[in-house]
C-alpha positions in Angstrom: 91.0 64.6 86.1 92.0 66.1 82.6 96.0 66.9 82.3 95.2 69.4 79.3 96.5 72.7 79.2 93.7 75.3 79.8 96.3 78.3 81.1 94.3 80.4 78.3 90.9 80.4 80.1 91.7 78.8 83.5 90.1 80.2 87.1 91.3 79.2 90.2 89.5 78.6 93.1 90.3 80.3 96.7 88.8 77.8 99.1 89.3 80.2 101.9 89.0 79.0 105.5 85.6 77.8 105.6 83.0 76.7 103.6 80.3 77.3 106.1 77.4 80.1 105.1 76.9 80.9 108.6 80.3 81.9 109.7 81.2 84.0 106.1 79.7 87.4 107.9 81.7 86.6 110.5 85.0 86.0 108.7 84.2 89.0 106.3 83.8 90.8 109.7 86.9 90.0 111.4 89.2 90.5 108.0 87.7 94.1 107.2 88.6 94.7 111.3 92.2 93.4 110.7 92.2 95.1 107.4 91.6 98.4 108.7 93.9 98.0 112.2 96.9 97.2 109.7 95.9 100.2 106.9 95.6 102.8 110.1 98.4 101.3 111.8 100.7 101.4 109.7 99.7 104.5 108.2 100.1 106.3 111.5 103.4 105.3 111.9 104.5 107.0 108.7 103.0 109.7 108.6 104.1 110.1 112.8 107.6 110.0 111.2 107.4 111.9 108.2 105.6 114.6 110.5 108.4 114.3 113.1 111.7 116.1 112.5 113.7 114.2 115.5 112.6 110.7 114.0 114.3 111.7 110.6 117.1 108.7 111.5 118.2 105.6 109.8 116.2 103.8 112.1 112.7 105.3 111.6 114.0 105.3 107.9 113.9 101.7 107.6 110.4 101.6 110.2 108.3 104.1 107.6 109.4 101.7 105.1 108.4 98.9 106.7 105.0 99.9 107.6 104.9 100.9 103.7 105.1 97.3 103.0 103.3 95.9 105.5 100.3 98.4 103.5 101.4 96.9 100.5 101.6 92.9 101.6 97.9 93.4 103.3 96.7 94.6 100.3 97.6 91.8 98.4 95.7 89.2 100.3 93.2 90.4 102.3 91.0 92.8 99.9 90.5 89.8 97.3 89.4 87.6 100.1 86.6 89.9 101.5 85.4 90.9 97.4 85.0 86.6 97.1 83.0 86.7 100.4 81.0 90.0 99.4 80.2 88.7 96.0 79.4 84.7 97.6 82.3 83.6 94.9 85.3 81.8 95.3 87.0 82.1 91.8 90.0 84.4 90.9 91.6 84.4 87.5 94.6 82.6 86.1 96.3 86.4 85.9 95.0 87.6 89.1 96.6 84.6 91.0 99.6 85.1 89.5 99.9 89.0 90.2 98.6 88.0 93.6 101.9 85.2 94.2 104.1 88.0 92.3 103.6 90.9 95.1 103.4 88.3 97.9 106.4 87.4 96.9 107.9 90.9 96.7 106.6 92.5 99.8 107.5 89.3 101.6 110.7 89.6 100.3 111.1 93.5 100.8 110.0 92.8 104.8 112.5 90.1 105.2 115.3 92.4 103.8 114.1 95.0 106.1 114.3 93.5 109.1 118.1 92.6 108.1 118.6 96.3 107.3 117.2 97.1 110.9 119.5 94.4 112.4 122.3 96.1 111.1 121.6 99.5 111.9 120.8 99.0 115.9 124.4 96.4 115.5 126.1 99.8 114.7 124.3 101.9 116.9 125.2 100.1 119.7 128.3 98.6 119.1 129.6 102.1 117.4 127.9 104.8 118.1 130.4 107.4 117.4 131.1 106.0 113.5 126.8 105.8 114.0 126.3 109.0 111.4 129.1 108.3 108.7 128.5 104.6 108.6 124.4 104.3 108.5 124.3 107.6 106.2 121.5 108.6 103.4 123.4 107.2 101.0 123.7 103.5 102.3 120.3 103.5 103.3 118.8 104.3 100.2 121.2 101.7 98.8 120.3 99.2 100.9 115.9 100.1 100.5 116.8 99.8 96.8 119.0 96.5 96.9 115.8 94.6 98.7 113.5 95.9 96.1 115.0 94.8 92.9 116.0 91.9 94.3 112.6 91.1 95.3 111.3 92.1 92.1 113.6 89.9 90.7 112.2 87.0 92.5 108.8 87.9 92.5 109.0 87.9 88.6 111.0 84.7 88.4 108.9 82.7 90.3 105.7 83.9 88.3 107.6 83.2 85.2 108.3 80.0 85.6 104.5 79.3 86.6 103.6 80.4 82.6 105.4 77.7 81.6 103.2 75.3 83.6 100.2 73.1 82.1 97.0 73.1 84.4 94.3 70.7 84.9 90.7 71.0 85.2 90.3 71.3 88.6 91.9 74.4 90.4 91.3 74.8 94.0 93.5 76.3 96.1 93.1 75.5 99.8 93.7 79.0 100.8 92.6 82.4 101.0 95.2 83.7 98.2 97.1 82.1 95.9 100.2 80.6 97.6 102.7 79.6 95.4 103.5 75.8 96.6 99.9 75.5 96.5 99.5 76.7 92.7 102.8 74.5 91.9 100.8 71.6 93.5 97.9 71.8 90.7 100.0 71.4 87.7 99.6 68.6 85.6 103.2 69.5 84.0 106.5 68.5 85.2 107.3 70.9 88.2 110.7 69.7 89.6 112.7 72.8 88.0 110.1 74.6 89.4 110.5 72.9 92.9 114.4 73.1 92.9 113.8 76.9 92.3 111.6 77.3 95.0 113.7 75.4 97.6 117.1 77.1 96.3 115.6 80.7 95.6 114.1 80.4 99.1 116.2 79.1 101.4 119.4 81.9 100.2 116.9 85.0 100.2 115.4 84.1 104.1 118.7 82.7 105.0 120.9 85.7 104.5 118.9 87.8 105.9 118.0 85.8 108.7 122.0 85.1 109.1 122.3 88.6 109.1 119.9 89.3 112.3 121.8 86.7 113.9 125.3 87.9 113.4 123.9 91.2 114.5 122.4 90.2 117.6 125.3 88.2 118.8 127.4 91.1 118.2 124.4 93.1 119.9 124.7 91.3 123.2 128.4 90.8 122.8 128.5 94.9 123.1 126.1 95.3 125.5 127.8 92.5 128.2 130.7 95.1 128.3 129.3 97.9 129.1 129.5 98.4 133.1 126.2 100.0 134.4 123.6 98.3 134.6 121.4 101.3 133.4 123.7 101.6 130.5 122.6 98.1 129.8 119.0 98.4 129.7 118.7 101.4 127.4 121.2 99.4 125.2 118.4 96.9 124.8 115.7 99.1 125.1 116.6 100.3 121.9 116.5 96.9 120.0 113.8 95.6 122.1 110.3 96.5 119.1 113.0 95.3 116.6 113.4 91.9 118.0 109.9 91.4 118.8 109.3 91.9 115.5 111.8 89.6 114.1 110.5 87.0 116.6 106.6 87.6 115.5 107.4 87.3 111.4 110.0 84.5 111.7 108.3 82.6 114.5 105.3 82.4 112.3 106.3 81.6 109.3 108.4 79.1 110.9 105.3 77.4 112.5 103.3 77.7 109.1 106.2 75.1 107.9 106.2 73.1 110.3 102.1 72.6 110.5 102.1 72.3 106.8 104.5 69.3 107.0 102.9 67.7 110.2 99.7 68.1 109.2 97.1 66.8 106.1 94.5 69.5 106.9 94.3 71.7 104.5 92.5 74.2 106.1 94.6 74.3 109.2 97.2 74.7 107.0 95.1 77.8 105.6 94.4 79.2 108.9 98.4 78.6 110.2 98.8 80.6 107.1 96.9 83.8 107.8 99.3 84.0 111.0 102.2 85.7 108.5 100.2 86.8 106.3 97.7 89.1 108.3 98.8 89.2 112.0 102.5 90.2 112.1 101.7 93.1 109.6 98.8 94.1 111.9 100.8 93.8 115.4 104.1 95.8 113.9 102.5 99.2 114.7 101.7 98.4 118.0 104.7 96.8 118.9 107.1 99.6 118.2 104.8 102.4 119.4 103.9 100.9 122.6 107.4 99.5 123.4 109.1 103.3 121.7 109.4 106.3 123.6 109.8 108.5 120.7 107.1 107.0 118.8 104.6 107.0 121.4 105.1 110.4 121.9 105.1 111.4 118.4 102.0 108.9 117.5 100.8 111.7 120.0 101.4 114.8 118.4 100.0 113.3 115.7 96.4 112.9 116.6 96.2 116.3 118.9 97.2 118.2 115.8 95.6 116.8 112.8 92.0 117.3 112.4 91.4 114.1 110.9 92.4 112.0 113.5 
């Protein structure tokens, strides 16, 4: 393998998850399916809440914007994947893989911070409920939508920085459908232990805060909810965390089990195909979590469709 620098004129490879003729109408079949179920989804959930005057709360706030990145994350992987499938190609460029790591890595950020933000917000609802309206205000929320973007941005830009400086060799296949970016790391022929460090540091304080955060949040969730006497008191107490933690469970519980498959096993493609289970399913299952386990969002998801003439 040649260790030259070809960054000027350099393609990279998306080996997908199969290399089987026979099953690409198949894959192309079930992505544009998923595709379209998260696009919709999501989609409906906005525009249920932007439509809806009693869902105007921090809390569907922080949901619409979610679903807006969810959009935004899908976008970034999926689309590419069925255009290489359509077009029988495997080859994306040396600046569309790294504008493809760059939004992954600000949606994914975005989605992590969001789930904090949500965290927080049912923590105050429940646990103070009459300080509810002056401490979750406009104001903080914006704040807060804002904070997770430029800091995502921020790493997003960082990391695809700091791939420019790399030297690549001649042989560029990435064992996934989108340009992951250990996997790009992996194919330099440069030095990448800054690179690595930054990863591992970058990484472990922008999940682990937020991720801390939920925690904190939901011990003082429970903590709240123990004293209260009735048991009916109880249940709509958790009722109204209930989508939020299923969604926490779904995006952390997968991309926990992507790291532990990729570091148990040497399959590539498995790792590919643990991969697509954070990258594609959570963002596909986050409409129909919190409109089948919501009340209010059920009913307005409702409205929705009865009045518009589109749906």
């Amino acid at each position: 393998m040649k260790s030259e620098n070809q960054t000027g004129a350099v393609e990279f490879l998306l080996l997908g998850l199969s290399d089987d003729p026979e099953l690409q109408p198949i894959l192309f079949g079930l992505f544009l399916f998923m595709y379209l179920v998260t696009v919709l989804g999501n989609l409906l959930i906005i525009l249920a809440i932007c439509s809806n005057c009693h869902l105007r709360t921090p809390m569907y706030f922080f949901l619409s914007n979610l679903s807006f990145t969810d959009i935004c994350f899908s976008n970034s992987t999926v689309p590419r994947m069925l255009v290489n499938i359509q077009r029988h190609s495997k080859a994306i460029s040396y600046a569309g893989c790294l504008i493809q790591v760059c939004f992954l890595l600000v949606f994914g950020g975005v989605e992590n911070f969001l789930l904090a933000a949500m965290a927080y917000d049912r923590y105050v609802a429940i646990s103070h409920p009459l300080r509810y309206s002056v401490i979750m205000n406009t104001r903080l929320c914006i704040l807060l939508i804002l904070l997770s973007l430029n800091i995502s941005i921020v790493d997003g830009l960082l990391h695809s920085l700091m791939v420019l400086r790399l030297s690549f060799c001649t042989e560029l296949e990435v064992p996934h459908f989108f340009c992951e970016l250990d996997q790009v790391i992996k194919l330099a022929c440069s030095d990448t232990l800054f690179n690595n460090i930054l990863v591992y540091v970058v990484t472990s304080m922008l999940s682990g805060v937020p991720l801390l955060v939920i925690i904190y949040s939901y011990i003082k969730i429970v903590s709240s909810i123990l004293r209260i006497s009735s048991s009916g008191g109880k249940h709509k107490a958790f009722s109204t965390c209930g989508s939020h933690l299923s969604v926490v469970s779904l995006f952390y519980g997968t991309a926990f089990g992507v790291y532990i498959s990729s570091a148990y096993t040497d399959s590539t493609r498995k790792t590919a195909i643990a991969s697509l289970m954070y990258t594609v399913v959570p963002q596909m299952l986050n409409p129909f979590i919190y409109s089948l386990r919501n009340r209010d969002m059920k009913e307005a998801s409702r409205k929705l469709i009865r009045t518009s003439p589109f749906l």
